[in-house]
N, C-alpha and C positions, 0 to 999 in steps of 0.2 A: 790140102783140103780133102774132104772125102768125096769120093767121085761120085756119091749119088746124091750129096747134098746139095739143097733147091738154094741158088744164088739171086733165082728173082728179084728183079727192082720195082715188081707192085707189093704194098707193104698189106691193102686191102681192094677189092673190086670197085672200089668210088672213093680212092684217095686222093685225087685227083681236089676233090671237096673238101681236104684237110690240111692244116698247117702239122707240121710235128716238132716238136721243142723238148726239152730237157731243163728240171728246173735245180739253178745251181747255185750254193752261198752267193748273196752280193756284198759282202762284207759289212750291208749295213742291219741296226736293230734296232728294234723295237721296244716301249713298253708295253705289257700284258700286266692284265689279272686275274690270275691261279690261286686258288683256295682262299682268295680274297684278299690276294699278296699281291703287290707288282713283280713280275719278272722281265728278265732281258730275253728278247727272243731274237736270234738271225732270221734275217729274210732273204728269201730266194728269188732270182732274177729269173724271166725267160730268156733262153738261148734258142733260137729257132734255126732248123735245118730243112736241107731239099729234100724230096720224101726218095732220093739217090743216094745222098751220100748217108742218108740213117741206114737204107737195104743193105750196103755196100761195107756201114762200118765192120770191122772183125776182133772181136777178141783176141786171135788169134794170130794177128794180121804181122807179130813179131815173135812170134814161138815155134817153137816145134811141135806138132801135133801126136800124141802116144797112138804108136802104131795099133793097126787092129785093136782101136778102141768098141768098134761096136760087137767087139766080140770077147771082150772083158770087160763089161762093165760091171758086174761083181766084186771084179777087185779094185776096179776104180771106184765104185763107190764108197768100200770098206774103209781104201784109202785116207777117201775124204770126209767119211765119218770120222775115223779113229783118229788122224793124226791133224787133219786140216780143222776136225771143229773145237779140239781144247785153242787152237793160234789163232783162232777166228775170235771168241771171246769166253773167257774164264768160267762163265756159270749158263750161259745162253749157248754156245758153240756147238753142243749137238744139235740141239734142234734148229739154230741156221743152219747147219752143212743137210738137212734134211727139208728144209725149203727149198736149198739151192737141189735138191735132186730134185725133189717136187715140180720143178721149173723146169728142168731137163727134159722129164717124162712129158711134157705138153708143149715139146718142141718137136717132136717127132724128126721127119727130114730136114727141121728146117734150125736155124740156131738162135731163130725168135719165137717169143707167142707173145698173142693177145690175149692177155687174162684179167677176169674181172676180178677186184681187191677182195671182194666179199668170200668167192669161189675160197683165196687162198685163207681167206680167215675161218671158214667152214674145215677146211683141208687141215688147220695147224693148230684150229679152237684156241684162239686167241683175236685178242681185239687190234681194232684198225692202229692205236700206235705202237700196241706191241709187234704187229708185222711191219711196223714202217721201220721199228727200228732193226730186226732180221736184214731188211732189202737193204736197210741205209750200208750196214755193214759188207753183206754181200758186194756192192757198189762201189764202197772206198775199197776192198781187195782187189776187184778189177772179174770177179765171178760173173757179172750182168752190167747191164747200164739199161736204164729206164728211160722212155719218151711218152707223153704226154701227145694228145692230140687237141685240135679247137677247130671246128669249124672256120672256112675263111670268111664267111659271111658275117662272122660273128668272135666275141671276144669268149662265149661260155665258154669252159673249159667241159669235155666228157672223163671228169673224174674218177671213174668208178672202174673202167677196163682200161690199161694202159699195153703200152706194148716194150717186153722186157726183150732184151738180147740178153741168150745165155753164151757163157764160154762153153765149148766142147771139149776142151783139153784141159787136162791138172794137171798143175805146175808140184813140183817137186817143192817141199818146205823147205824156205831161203835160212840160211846157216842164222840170221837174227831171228827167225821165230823158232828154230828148233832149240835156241838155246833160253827160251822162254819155257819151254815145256819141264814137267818134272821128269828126273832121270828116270824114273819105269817107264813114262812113253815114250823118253827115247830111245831105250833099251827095246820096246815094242818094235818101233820106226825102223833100227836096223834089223833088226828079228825080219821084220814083214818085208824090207827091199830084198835082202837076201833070198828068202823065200820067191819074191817074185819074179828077180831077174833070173834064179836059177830055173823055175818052171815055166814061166810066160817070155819069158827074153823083152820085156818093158822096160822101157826107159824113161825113169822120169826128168819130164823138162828140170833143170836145173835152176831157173831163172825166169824171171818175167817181169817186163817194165812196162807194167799198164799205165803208170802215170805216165812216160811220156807219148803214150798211142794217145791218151785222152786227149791230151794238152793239143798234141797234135791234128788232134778231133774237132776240135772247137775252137781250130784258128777257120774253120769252114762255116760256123755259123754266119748266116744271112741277118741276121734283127738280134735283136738283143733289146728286152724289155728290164726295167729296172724299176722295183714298187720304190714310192716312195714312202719315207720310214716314217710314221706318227707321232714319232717321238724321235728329237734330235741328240737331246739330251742325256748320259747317261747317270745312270744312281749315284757316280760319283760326283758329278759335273752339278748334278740337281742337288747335290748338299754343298757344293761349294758357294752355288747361288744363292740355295735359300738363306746360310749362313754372310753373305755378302750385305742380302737384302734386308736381313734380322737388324745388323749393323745400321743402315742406312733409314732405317725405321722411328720414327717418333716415340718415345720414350709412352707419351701417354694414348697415342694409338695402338703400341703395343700391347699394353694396360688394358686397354678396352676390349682389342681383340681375343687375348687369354681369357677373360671372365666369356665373352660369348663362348669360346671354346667348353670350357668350364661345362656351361648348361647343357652345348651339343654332347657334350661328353655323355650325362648322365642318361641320353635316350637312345646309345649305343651300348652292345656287349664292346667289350675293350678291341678287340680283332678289327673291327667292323672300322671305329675312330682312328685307329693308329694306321689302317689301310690309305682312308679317305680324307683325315683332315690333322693330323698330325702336324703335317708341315706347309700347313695352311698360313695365309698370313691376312689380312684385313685392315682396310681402313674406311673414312667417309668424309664426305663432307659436304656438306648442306643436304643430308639427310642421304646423300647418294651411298650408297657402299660399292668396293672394289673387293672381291676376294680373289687375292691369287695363289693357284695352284701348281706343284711343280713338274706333271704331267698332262698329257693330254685327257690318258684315261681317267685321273682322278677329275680334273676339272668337267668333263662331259659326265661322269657317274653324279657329283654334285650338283651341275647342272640339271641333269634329268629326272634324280630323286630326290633331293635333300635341298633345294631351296625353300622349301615351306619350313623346315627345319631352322633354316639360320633366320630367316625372317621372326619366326615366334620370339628365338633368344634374342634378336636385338629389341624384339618389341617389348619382352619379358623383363628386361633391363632400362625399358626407358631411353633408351637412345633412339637420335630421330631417323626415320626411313619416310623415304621416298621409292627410294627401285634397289637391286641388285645386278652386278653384275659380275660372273665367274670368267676367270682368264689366266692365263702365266705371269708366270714370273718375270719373264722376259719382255713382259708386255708392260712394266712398269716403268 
């Protein structure tokens, strides 16, 4: 470690009044809707930690640290401009390896900061998911790890300033990502060690196994919070149903429900119906109607816009109503 850097276990002057957690895949998903599409989205669990062992985790905590780094960091930087940000990612890679210095510079003695999201979106003029996805990458390399804080009082989350751990030491590119690069950078790569080990005497770490520090990280979490998923179902699982329940369907309720379909059709653009009522399915009886949908989001989007919509079509048609009611498929 370096001898003047601050190890302190206060993370802030009243942290005492905060929880700090880390938000990590729970292997479960979701549906969304995106440009008026559903999509599958992962959802992330809280992992919550002692405001100890967050002060305490280290990047570094299985490496060798490059000697008299604060006294090249010129060439560490160059480093990990040039050669760390094409293995970082193919078309974005410069400018994460120029967040993650960003991130350095506002760590001063310490090998954390607390930085607002906005600050770094001002800093890299880019939008809130285009730096999420910078960080995300940063994160899976093992460059930082992110915590989150929440009042204990309360479940708000203070979204906006998070607190990053940076690495202080660059790992030397592992033999699988240098053999990703094209041969001029790596023609660059020994050009530039050569250079380096013969004027600076640096050595670079050869190696680094941040996933098992991590893992080993998070056998210490205290809570573990788990959303639960809005949707259980996914887009494969939802056509094998609706296909099940198409099957299982009355011949001339089926009949009935296409011709309402039919009319809703004509008072959407085509996007709009094939999002929301495509795989809709409908029946009734004594004037009751059931429509079932094979998500959450389309049955709550019908629910909350478009029930005057299907009620006109069945009145339009002559069929008898009494009420509606919007629900799953599962619920049949």
């Amino acid at each position: 470690m370096f001898d003047e850097f601050d190890s302190s276990s206060s993370l802030l002057p009243d942290s005492h009044l905060y929880r700090f957690y880390r938000l990590v895949p729970s292997g479960e998903k979701e549906t969304r809707i995106r440009n008026g599409k559903p999509v599958e989205v992962s959802l992330n669990q809280k992992e919550y930690y002692s405001e100890k062992d967050v002060a305490e985790f280290d990047l570094e905590e299985y490496s060798k640290l490059l000697p008299d780094m604060n006294g090249n960091v010129t060439i560490i930087n160059n480093y990990f401009i040039r050669f760390w940000g094409p293995a970082l990612h193919k078309k974005m890679g410069g400018i994460i390896a120029y967040t993650f210095i960003i991130l350095r510079s506002y760590c001063w003695d310490k090998d954390y900061t607390w930085i607002s999201l906005s600050t770094l979106e001002e800093q890299l003029t880019v939008t809130r998911p285009t730096l999420k996805q910078y960080l995300d990458v940063l994160e899976k390399e093992g460059f930082i790890i992110r915590f989150w804080r929440e009042a204990k009082d309360s479940k708000k989350t203070e979204q906006n300033t998070i607190l990053i751990k940076v690495r202080r030491a660059i790992p030397y590119l592992t033999k699988e990502k240098l053999d990703k690069l094209s041969d001029n950078i790596k023609r660059e790569h020994q050009k530039f060690l050569r250079k380096v080990q013969k004027e600076s005497h640096l050595e670079f770490e050869q190696a680094y196994n941040y996933t098992t520090i991590l893992e080993n990280f998070r056998k210490k979490s205290i809570e573990v919070f788990k959303p639960e998923a809005k949707s259980s179902n996914s887009p494969e699982q939802s056509e094998k149903l609706y296909e099940q329940i198409l099957q299982e369907f009355d011949y001339e309720k089926l009949i009935n429900w296409r011709m309402i379909l039919q009319r809703i059709k004509g008072r959407f653009q085509e996007s709009t119906f094939e999002t929301y009522f495509k795989h809709t399915l409908g029946e009734e009886k004594n004037g009751n109607w059931i429509v079932y949908c094979r998500s959450k989001f389309e049955r709550d989007r019908i629910d909350q816009k478009y029930r005057d919509v299907i009620k006109e079509a069945i009145e339009d048609l002559a069929f008898p109503f009494e009420n509606l009611k919007i629900t799953l498929y599962k619920s049949r």
